[in-house]
C-alpha positions as CSV (number, residue, x, y, z in Angstrom):
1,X,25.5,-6.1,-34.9
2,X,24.1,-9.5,-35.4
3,X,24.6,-12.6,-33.7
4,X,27.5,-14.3,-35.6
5,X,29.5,-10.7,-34.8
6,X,30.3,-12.1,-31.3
7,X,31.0,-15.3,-31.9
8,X,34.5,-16.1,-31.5
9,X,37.2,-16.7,-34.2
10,X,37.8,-20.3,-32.9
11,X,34.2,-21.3,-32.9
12,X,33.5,-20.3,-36.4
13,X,36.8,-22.1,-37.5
14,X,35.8,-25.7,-35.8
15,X,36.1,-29.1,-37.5
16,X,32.9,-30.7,-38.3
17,X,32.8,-34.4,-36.6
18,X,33.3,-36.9,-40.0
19,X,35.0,-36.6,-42.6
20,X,35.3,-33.7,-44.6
21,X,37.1,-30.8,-45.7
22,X,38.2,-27.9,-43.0
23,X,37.4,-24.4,-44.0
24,X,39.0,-21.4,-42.4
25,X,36.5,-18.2,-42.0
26,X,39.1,-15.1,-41.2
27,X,38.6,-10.9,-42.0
28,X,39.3,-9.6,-45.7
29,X,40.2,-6.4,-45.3
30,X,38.3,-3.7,-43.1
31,X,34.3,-4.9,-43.5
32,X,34.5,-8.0,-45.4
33,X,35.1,-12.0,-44.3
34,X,36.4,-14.5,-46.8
35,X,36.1,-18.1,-46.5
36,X,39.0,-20.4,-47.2
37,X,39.5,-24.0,-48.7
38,X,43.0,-24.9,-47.6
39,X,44.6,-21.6,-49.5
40,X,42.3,-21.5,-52.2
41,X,39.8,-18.7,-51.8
42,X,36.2,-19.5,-51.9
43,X,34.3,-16.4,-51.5
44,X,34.0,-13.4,-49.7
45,X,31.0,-11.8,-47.7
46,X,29.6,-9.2,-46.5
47,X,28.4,-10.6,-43.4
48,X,29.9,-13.1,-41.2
49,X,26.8,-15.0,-41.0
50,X,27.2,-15.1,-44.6
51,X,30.6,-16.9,-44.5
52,X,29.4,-19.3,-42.0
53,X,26.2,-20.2,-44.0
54,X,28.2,-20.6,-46.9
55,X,30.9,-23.0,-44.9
56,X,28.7,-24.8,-43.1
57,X,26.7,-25.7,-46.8
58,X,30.3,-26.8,-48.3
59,X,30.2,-29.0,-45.3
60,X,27.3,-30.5,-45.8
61,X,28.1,-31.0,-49.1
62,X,32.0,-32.7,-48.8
63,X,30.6,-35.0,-46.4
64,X,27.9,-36.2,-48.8
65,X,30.5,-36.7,-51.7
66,X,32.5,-39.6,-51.9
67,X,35.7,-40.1,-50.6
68,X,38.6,-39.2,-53.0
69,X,41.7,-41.9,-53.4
């Protein structure tokens, strides 16, 4: 398995420091990981180091946008 396999749910779920959004990586069904915005479904992967690639991209990218009112 690769190396995101072991890493803990907890550690892939943390809070980036700053502002931003928090996104929730959790199992979709029996081989699959899904990445969440809140509740809204963002995608689903294959690979876990997939979902946390994608997450930690969205990320990068709410903490670049400005701050909604």
């Amino acid at each position: 398995m690769g190396d995101g396999d072991n890493l803990m749910e907890s550690e892939l779920n943390k809070k980036p420091e700053g502002k931003g959004k928090t996104f929730l990586i959790q199992p979709y069904g029996t081989r699959y990981f899904s990445l969440y915005d809140g509740e809204d479904l963002v995608c689903v992967t294959v690979y876990k180091k997939g979902a946390m690639e994608v997450k930690r991209r969205l990320e990068i990218a709410s903490n670049l946008a400005p701050e909604e009112e």
